[in-house]
DSSP file (Angstrom, degrees, kcal/mol; ACC not computed):
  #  RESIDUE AA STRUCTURE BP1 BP2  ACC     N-H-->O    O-->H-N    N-H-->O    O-->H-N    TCO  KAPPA ALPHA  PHI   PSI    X-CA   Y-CA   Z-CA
    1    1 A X     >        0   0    0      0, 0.0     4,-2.7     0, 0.0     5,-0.1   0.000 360.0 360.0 360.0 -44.3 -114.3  -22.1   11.7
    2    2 A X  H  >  +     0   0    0      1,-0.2     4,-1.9     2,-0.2     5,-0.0   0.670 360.0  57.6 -80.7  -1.7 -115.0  -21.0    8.1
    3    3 A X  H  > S+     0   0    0      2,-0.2     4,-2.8     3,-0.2    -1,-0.2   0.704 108.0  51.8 -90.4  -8.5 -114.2  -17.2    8.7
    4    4 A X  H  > S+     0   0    0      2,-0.2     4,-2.0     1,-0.2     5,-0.2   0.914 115.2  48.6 -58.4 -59.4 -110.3  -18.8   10.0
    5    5 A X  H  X S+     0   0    0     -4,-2.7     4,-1.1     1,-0.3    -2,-0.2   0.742 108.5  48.9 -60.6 -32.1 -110.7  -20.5    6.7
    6    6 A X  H >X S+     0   0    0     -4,-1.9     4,-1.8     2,-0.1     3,-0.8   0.971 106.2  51.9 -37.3 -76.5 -111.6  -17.5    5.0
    7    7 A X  H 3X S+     0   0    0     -4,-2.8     4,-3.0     1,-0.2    -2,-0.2   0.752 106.8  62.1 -73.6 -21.4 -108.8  -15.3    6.3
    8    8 A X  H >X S+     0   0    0     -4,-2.0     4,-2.6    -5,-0.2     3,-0.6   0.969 110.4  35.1 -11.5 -73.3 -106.1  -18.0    5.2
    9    9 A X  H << S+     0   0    0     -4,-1.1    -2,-0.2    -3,-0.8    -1,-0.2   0.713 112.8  56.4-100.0 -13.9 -106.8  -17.9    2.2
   10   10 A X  H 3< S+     0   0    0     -4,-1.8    -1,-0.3     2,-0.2     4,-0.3   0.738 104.5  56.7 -48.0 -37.3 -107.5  -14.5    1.9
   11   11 A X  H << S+     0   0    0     -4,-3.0    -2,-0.2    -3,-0.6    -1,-0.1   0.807 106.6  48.5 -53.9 -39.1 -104.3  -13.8    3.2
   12   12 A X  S  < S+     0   0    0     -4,-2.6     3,-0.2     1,-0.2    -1,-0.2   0.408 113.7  44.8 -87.9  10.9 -102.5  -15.9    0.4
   13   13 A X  S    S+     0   0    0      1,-0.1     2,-0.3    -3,-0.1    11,-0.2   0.262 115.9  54.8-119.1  -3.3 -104.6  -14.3   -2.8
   14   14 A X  S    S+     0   0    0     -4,-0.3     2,-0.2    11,-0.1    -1,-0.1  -0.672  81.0 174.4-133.5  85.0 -103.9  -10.7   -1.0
   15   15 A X        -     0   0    0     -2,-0.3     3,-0.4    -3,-0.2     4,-0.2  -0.359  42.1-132.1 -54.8 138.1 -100.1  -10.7   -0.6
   16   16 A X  S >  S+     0   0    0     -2,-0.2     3,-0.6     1,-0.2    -1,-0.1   0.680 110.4  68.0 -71.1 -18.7  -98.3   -7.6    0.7
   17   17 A X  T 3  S+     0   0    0      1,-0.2    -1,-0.2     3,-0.0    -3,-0.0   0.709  96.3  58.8 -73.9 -32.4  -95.9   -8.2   -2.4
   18   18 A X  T 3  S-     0   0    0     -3,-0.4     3,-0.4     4,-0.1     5,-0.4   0.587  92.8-172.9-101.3 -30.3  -99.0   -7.2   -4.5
   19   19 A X    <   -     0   0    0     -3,-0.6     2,-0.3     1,-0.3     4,-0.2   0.441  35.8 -11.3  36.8 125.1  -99.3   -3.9   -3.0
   20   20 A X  S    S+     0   0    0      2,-0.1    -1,-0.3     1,-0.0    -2,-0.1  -0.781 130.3  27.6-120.6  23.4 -101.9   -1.7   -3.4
   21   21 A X  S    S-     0   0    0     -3,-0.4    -2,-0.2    -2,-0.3    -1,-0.0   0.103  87.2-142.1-135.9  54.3 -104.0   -2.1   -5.6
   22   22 A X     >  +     0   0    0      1,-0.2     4,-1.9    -7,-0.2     2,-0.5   0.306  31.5 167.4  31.4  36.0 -103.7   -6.0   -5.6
   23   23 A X  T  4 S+     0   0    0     -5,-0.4    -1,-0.2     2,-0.2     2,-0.1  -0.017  74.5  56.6 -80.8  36.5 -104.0   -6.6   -9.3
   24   24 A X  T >> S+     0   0    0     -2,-0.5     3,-0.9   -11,-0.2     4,-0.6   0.560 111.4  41.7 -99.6-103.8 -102.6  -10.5   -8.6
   25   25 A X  H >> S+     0   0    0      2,-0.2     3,-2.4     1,-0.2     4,-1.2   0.694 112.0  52.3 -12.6 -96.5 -105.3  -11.3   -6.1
   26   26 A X  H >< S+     0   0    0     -4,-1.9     3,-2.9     1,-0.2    -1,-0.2   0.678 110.9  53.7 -17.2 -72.7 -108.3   -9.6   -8.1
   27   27 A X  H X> S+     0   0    0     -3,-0.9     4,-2.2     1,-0.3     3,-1.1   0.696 106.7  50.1 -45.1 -46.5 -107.3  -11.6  -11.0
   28   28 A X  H <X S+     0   0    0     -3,-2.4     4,-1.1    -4,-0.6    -1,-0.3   0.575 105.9  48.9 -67.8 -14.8 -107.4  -14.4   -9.1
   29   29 A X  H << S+     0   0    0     -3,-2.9    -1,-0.3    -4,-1.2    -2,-0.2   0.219 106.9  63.9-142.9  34.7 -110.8  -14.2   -7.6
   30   30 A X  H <> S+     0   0    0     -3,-1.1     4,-1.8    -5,-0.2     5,-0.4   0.473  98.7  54.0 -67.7 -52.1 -112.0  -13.4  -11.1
   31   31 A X  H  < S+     0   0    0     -4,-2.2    -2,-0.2     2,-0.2     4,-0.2   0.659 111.9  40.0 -22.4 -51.6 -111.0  -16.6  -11.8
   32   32 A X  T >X S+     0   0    0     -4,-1.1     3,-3.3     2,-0.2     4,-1.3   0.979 109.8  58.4 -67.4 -75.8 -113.0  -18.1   -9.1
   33   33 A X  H >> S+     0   0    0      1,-0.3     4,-2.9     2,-0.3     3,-0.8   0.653 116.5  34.3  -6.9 -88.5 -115.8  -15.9   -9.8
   34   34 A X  H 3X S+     0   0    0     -4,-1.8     4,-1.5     1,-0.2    -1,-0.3   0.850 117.1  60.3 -48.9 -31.0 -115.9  -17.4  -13.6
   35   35 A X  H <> S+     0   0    0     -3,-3.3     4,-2.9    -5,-0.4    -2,-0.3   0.955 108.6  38.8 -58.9 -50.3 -114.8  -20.8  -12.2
   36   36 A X  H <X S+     0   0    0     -4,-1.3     4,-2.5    -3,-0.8     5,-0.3   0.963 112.4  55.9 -76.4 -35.0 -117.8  -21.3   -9.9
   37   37 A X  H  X S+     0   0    0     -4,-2.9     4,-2.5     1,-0.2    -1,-0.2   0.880 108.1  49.9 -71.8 -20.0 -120.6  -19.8  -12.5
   38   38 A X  H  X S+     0   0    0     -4,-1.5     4,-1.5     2,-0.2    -1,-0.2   0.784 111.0  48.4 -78.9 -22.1 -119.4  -22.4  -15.1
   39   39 A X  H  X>S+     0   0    0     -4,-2.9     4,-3.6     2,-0.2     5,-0.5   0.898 110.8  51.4 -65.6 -38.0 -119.8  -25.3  -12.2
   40   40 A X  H  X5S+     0   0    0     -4,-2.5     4,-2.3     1,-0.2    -2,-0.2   0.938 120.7  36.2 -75.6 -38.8 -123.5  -23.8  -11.3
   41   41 A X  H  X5S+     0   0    0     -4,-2.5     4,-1.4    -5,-0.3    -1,-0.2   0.939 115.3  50.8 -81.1 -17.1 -124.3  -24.1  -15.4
   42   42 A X  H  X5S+     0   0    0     -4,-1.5     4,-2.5     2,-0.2    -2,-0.2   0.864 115.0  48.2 -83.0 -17.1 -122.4  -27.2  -16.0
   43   43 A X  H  X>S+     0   0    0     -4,-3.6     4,-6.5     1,-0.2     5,-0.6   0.956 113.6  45.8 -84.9 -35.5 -124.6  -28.4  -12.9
   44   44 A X  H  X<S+     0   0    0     -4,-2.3     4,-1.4    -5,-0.5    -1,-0.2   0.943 105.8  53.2 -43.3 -51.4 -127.7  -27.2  -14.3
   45   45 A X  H  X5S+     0   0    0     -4,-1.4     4,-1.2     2,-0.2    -1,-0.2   0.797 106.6  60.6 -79.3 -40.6 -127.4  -28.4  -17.5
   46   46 A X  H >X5S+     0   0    0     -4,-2.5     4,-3.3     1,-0.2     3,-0.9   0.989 110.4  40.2 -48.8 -60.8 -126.7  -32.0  -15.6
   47   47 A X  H 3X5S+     0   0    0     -4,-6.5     4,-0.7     1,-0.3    -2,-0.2   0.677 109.8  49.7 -92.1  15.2 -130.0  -32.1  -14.0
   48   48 A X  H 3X<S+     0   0    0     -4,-1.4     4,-3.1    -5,-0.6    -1,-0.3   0.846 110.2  51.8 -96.8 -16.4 -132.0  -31.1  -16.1
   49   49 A X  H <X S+     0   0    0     -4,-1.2     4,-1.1    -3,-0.9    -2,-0.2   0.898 119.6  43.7 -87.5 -49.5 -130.3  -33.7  -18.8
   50   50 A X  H  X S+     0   0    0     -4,-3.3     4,-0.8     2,-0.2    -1,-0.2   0.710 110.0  53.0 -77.5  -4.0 -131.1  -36.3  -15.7
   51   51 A X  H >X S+     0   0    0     -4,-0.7     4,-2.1    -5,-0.3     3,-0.8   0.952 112.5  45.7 -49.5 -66.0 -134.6  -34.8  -15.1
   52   52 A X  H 3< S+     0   0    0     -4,-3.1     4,-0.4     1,-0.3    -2,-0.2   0.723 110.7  53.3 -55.8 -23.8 -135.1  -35.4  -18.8
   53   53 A X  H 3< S+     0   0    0     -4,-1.1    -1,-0.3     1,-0.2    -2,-0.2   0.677 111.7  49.0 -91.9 -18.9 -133.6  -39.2  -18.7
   54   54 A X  H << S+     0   0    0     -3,-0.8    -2,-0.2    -4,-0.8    -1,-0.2   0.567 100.0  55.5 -56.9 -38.8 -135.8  -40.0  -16.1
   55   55 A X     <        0   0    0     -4,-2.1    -2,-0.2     1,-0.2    -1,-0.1   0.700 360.0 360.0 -71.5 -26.2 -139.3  -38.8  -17.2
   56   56 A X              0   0    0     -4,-0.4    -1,-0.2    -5,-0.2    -2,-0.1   0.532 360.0 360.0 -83.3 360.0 -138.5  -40.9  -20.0
C-alpha cells in the first residue's frame, strides 16, 4: 500500500514537463529533505526540554 503511495506522489514531483534532468522535482525533495531534518531537531530539542521539565 505505501509503495502505491509512493509512486503517486512520485509521479507528481517527477513530471514529464520537467524533463530530463528534473530540476523542479529535485528541488522539491530538497525541500523535504531540509523540511523533515528541521522536524527531527525541533523534536529533539522538545524532549529533551520535557525530559528536563520533568526531572525537575
Amino acid at each position: 500500500m505505501f509503495v502505491q503511495a509512493g509512486a503517486i506522489i512520485a509521479s507528481n514531483i517527477y513530471r514529464k514537463d520537467d524533463l530530463p534532468k528534473y530540476h523542479r522535482g529535485n528541488m522539491q525533495l530538497f525541500a523535504i529533505a531540509w523540511g523533515s531534518l528541521g522536524a527531527i531537531l525541533l523534536t529533539k530539542v522538545y524532549y529533551i526540554w520535557r525530559n528536563k521539565s520533568r526531572g525537575k
